[in-house]
PyMOL Python script that loads the backbone (N, CA, C, O; Angstrom):
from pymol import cmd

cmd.read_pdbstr("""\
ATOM      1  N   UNK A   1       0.847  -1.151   0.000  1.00  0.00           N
ATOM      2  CA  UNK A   1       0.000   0.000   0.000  1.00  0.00           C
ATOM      3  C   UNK A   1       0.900   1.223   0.000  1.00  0.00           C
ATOM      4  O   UNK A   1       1.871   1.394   0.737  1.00  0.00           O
ATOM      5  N   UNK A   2       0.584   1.791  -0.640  1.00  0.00           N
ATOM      6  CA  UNK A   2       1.000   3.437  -1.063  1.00  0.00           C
ATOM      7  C   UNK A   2       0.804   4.604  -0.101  1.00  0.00           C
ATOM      8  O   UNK A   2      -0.368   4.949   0.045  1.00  0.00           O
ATOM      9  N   UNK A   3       1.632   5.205   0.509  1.00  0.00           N
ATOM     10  CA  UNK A   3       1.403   6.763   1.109  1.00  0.00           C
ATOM     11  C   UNK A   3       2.394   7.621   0.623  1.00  0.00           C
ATOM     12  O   UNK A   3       3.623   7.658   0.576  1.00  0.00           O
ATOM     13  N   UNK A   4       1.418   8.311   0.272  1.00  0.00           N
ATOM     14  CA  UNK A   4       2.322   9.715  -0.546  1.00  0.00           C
ATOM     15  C   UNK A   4       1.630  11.166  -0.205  1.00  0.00           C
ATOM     16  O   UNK A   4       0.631  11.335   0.493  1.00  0.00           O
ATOM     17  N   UNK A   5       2.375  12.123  -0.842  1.00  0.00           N
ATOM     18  CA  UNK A   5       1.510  13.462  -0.625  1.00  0.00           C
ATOM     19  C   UNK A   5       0.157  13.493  -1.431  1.00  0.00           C
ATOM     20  O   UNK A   5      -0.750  14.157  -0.930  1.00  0.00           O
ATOM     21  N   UNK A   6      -0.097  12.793  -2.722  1.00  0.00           N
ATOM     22  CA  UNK A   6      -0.579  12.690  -3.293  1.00  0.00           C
ATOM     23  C   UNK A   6      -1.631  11.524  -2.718  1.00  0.00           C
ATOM     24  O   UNK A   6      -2.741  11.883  -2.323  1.00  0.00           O
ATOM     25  N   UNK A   7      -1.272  10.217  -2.688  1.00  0.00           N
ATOM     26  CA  UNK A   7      -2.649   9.396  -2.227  1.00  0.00           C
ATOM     27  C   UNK A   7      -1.847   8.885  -0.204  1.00  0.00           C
ATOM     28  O   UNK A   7      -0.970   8.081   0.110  1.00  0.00           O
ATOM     29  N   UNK A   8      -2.799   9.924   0.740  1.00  0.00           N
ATOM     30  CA  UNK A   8      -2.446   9.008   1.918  1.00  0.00           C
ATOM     31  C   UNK A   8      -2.828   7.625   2.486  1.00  0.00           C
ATOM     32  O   UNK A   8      -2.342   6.986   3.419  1.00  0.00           O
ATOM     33  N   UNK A   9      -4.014   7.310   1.504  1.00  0.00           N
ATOM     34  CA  UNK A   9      -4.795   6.317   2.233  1.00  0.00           C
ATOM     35  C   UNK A   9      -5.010   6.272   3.074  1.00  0.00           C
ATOM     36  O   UNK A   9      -4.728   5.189   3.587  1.00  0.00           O
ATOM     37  N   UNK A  10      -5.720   7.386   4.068  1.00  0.00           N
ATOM     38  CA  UNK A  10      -6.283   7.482   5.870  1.00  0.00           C
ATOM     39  C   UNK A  10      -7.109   6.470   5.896  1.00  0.00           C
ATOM     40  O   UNK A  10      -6.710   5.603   6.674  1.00  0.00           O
ATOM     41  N   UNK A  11      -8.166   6.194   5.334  1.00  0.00           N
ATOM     42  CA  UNK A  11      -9.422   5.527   5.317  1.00  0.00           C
ATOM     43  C   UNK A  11      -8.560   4.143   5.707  1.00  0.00           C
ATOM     44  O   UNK A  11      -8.853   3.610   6.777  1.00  0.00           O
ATOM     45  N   UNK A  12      -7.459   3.511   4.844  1.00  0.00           N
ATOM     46  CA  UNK A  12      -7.099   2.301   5.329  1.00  0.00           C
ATOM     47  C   UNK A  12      -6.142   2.187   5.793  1.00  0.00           C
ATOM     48  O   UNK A  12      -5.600   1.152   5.408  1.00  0.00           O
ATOM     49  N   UNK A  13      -5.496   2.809   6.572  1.00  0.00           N
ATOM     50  CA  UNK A  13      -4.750   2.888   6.958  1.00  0.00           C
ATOM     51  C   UNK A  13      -4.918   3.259   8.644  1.00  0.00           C
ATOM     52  O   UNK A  13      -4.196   2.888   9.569  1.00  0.00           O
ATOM     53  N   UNK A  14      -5.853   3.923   8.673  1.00  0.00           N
ATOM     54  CA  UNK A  14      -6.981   3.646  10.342  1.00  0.00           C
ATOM     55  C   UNK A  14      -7.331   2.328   9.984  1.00  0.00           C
ATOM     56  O   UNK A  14      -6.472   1.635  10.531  1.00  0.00           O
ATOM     57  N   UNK A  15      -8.039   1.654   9.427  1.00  0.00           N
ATOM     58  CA  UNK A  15      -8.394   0.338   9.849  1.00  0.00           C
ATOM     59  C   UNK A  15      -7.906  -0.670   9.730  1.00  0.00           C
ATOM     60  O   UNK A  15      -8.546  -1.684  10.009  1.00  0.00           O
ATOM     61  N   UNK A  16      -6.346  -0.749   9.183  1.00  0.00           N
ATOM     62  CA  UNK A  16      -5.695  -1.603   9.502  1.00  0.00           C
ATOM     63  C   UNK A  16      -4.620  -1.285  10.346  1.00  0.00           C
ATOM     64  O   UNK A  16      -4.179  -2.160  11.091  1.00  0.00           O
ATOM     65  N   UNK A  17      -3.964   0.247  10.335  1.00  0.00           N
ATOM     66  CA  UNK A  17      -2.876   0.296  11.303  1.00  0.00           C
ATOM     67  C   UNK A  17      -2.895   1.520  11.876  1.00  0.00           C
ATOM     68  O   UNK A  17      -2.141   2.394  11.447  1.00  0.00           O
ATOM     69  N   UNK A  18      -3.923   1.808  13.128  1.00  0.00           N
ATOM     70  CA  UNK A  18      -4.295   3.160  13.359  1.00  0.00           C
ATOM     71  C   UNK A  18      -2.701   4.093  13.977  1.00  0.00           C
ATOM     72  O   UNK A  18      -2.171   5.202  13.910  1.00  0.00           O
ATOM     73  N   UNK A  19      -2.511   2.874  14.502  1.00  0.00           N
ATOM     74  CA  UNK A  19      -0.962   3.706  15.022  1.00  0.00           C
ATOM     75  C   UNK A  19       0.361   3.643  14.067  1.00  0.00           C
ATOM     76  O   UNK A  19       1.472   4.112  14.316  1.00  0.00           O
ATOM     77  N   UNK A  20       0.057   3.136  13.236  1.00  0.00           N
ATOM     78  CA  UNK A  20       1.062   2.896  12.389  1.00  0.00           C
ATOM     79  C   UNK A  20       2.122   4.091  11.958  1.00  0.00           C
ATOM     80  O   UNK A  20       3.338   3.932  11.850  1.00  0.00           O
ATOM     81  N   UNK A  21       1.250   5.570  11.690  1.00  0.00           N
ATOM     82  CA  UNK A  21       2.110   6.582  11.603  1.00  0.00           C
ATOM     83  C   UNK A  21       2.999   6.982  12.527  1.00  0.00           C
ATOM     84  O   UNK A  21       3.995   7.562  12.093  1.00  0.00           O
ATOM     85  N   UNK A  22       2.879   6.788  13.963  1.00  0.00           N
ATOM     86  CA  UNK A  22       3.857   6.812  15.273  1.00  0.00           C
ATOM     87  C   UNK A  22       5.178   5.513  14.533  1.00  0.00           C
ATOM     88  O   UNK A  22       6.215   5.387  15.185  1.00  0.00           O
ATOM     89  N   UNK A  23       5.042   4.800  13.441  1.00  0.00           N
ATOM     90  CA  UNK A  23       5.990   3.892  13.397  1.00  0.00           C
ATOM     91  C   UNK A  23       6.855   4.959  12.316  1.00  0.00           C
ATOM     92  O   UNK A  23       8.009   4.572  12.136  1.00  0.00           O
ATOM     93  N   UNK A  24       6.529   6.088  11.654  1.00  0.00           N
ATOM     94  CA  UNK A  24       7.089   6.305  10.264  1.00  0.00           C
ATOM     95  C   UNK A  24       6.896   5.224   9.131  1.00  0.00           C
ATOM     96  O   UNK A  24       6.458   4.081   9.257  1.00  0.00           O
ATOM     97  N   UNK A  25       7.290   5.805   8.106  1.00  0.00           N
ATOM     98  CA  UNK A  25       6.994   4.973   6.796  1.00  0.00           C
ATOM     99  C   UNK A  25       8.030   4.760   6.426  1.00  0.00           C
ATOM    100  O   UNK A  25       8.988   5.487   6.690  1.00  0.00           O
ATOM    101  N   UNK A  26       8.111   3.517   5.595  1.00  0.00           N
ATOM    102  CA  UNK A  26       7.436   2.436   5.271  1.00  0.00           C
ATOM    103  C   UNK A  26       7.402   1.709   7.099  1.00  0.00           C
ATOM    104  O   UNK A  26       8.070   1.880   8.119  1.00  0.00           O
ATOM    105  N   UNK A  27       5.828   0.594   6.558  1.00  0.00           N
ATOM    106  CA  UNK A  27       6.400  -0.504   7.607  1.00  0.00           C
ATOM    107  C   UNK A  27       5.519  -1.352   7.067  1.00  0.00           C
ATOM    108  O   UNK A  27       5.202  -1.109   5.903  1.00  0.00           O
ATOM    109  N   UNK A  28       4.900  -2.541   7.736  1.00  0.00           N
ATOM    110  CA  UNK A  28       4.571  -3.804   6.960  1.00  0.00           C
ATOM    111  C   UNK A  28       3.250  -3.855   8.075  1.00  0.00           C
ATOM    112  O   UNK A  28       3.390  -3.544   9.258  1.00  0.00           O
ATOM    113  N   UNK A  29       1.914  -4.317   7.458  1.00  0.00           N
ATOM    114  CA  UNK A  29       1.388  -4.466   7.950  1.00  0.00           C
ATOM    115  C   UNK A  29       0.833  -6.040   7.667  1.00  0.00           C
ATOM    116  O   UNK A  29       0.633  -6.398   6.506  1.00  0.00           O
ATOM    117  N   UNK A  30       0.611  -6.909   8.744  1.00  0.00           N
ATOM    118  CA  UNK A  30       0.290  -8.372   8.502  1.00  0.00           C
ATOM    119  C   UNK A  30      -0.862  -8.813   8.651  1.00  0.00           C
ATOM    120  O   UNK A  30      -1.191  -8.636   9.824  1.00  0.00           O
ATOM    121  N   UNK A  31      -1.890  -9.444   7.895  1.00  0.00           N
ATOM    122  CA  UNK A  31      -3.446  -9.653   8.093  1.00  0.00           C
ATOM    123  C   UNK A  31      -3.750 -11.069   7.911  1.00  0.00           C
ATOM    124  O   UNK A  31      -3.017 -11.706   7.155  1.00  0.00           O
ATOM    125  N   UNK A  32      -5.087 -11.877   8.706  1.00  0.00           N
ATOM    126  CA  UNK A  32      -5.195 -13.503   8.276  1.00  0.00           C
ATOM    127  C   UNK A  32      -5.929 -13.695   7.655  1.00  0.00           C
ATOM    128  O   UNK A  32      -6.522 -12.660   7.354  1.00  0.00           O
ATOM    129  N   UNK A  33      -6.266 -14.449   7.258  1.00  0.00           N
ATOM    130  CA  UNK A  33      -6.744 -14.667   6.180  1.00  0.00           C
ATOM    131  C   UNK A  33      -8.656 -13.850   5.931  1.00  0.00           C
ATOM    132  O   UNK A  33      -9.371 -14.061   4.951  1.00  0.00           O
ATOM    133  N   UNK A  34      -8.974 -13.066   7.002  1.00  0.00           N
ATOM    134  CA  UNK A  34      -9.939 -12.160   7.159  1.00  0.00           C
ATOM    135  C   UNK A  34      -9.811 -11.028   7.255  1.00  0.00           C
ATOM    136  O   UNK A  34     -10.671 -10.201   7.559  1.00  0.00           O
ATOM    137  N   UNK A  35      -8.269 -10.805   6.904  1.00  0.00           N
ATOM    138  CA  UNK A  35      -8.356  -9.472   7.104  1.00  0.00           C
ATOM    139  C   UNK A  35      -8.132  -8.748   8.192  1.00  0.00           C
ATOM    140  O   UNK A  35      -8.181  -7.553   7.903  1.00  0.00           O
ATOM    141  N   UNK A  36      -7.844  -8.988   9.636  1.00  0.00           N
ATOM    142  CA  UNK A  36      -7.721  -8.706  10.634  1.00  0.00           C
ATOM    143  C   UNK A  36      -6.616  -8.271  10.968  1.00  0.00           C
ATOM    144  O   UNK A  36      -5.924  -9.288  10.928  1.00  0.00           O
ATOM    145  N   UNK A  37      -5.792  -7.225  11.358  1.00  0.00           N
ATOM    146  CA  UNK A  37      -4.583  -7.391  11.412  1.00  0.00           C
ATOM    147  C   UNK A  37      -3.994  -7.862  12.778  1.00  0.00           C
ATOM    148  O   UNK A  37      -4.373  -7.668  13.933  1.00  0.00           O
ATOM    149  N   UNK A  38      -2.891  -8.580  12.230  1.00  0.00           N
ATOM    150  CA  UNK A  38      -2.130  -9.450  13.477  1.00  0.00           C
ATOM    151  C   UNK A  38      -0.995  -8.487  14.062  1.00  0.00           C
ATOM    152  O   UNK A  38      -0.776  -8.401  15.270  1.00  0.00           O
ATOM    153  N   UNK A  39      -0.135  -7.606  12.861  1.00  0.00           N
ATOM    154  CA  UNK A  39       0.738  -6.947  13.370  1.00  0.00           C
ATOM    155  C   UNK A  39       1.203  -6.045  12.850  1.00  0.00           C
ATOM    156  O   UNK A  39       0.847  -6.043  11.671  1.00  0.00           O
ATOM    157  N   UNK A  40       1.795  -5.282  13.068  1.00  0.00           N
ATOM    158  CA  UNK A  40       2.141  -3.804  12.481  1.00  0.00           C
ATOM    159  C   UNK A  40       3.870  -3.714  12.295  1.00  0.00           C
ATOM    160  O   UNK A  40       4.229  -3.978  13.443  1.00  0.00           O
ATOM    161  N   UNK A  41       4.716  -3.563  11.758  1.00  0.00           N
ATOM    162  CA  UNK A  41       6.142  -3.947  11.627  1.00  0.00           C
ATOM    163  C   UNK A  41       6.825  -2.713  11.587  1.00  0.00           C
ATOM    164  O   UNK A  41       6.442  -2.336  10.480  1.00  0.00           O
ATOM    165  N   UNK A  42       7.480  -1.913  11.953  1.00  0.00           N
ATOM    166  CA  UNK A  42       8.401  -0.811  11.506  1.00  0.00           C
ATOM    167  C   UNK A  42       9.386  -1.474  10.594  1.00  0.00           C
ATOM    168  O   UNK A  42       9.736  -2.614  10.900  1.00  0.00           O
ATOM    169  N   UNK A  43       9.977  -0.817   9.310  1.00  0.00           N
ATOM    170  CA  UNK A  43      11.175  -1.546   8.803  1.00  0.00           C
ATOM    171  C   UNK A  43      11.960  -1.401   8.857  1.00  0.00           C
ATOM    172  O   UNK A  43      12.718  -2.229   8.353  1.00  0.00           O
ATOM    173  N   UNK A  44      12.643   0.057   9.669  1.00  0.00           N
ATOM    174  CA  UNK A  44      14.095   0.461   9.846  1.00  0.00           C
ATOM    175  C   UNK A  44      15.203  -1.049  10.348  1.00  0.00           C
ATOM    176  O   UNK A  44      16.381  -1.376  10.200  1.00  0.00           O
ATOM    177  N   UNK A  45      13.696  -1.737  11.128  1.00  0.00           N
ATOM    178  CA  UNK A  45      14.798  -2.967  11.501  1.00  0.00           C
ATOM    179  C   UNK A  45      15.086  -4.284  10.525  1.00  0.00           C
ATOM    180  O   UNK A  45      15.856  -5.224  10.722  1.00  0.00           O
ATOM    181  N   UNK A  46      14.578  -4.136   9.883  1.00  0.00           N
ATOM    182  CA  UNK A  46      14.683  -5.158   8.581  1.00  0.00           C
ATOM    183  C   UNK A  46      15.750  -4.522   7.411  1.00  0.00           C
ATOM    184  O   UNK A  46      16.109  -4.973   6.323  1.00  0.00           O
ATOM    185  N   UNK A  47      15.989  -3.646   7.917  1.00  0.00           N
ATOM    186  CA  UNK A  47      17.371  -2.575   6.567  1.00  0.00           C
ATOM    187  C   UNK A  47      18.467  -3.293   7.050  1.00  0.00           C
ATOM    188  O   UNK A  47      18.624  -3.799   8.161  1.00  0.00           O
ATOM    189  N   UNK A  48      19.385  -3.270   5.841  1.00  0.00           N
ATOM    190  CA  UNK A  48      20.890  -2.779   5.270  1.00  0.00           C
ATOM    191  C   UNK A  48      21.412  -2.322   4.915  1.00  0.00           C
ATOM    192  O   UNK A  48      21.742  -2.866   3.862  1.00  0.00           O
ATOM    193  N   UNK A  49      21.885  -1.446   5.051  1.00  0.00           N
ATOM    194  CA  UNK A  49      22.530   0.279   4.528  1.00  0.00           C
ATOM    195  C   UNK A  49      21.377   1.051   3.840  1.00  0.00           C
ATOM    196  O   UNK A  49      20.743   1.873   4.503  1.00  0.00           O
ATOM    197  N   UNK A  50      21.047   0.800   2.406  1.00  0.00           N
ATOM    198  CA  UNK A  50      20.260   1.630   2.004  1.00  0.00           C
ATOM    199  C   UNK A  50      19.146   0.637   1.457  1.00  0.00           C
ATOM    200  O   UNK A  50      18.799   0.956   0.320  1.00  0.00           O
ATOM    201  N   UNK A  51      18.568  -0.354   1.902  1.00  0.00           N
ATOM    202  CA  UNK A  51      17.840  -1.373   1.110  1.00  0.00           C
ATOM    203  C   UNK A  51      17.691  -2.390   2.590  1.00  0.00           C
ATOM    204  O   UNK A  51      18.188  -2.259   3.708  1.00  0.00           O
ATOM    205  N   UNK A  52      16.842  -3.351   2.044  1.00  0.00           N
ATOM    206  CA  UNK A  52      16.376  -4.526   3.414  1.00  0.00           C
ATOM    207  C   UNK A  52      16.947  -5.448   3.507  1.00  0.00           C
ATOM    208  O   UNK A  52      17.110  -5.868   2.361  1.00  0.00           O
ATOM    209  N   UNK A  53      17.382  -6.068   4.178  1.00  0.00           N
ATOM    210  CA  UNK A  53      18.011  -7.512   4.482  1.00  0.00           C
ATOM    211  C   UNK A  53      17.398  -8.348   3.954  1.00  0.00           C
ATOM    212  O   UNK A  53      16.201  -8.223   4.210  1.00  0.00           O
ATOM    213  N   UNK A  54      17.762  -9.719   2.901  1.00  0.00           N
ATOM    214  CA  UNK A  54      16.943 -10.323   2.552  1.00  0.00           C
ATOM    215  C   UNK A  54      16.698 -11.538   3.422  1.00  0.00           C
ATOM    216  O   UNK A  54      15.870 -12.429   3.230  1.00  0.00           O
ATOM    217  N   UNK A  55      17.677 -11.397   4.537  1.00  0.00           N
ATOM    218  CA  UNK A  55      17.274 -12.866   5.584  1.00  0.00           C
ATOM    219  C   UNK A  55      16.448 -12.359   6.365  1.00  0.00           C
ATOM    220  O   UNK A  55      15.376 -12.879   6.675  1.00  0.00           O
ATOM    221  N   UNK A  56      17.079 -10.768   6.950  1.00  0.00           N
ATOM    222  CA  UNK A  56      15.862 -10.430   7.876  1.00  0.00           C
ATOM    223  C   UNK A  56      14.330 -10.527   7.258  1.00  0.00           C
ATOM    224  O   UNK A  56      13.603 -10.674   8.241  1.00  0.00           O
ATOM    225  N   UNK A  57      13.916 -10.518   6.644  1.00  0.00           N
ATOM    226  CA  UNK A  57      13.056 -10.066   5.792  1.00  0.00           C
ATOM    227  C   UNK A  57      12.248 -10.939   5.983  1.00  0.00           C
ATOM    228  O   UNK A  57      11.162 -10.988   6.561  1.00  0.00           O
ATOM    229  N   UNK A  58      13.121 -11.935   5.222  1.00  0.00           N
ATOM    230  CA  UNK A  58      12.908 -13.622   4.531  1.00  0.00           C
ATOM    231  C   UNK A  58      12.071 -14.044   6.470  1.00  0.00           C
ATOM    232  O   UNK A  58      10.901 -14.320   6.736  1.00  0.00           O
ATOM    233  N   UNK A  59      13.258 -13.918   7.398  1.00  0.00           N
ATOM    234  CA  UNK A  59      12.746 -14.479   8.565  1.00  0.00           C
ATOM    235  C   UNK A  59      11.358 -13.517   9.209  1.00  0.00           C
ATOM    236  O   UNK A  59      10.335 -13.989   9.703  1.00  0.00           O
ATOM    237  N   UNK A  60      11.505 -12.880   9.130  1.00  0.00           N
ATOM    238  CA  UNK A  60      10.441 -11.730   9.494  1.00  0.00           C
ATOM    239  C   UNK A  60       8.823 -12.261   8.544  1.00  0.00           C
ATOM    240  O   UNK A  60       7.811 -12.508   9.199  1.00  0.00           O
ATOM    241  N   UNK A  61       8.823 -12.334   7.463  1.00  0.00           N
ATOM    242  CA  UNK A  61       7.499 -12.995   6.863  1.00  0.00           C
ATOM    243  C   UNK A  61       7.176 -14.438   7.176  1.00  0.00           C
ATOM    244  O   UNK A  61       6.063 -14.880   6.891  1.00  0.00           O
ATOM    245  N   UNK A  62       8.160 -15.244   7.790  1.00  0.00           N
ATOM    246  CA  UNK A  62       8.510 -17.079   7.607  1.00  0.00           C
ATOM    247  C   UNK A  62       7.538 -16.545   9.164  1.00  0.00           C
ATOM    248  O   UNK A  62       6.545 -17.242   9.375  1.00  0.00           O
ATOM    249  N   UNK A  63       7.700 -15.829   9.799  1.00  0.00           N
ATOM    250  CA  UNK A  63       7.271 -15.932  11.552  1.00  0.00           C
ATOM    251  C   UNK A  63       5.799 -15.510  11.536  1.00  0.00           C
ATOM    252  O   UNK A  63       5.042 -15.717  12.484  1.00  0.00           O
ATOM    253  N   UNK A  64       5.340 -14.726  10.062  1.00  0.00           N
ATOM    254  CA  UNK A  64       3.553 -14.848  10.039  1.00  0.00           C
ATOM    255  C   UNK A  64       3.085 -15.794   8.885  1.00  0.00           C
ATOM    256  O   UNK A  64       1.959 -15.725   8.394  1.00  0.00           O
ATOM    257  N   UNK A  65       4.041 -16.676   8.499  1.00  0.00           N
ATOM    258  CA  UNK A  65       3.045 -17.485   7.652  1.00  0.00           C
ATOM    259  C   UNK A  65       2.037 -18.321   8.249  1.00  0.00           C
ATOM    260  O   UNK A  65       2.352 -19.026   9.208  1.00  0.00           O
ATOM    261  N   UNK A  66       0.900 -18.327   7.814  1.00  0.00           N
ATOM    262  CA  UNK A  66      -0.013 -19.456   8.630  1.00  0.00           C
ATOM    263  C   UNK A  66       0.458 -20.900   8.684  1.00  0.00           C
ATOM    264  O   UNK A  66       1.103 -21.365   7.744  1.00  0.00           O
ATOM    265  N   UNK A  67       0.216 -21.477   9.542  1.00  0.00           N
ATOM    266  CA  UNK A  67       0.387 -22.781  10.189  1.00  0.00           C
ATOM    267  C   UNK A  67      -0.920 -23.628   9.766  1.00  0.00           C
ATOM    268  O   UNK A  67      -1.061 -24.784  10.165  1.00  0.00           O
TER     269      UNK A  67
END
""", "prot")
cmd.dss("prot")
cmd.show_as("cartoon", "prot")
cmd.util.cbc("prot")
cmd.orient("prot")
């Protein structure tokens, strides 16, 4: 999902991550299979210099896949 000056997406972005802007942007938001969200992610911690870790990453999505 997209936030820009141009499209903020408030509307969904309250109903899936009302606090999410206290995280800064980007971050990851995680939902089950209804839609519900499970968790809200900041990504500064998933970086590597100027780009994301692909293990952090990799491990970070492997820990909400459904079971």
């Amino acid at each position: 999902m997209n936030y820009s000056k141009e499209n903020k997406n408030e509307a969904v972005f309250q109903k899936y991550a009302p606090e999410g802007s206290k995280l800064g942007y980007p971050f990851f938001i995680i939902l089950d299979k209804n839609g519900k969200t499970l968790h809200v992610q900041e990504s500064g911690s998933l970086e590597k210099g100027k780009s994301y870790d692909e293990e952090k990453v990799l491990k970070f999505f492997n820990t909400w896949v459904a079971k």
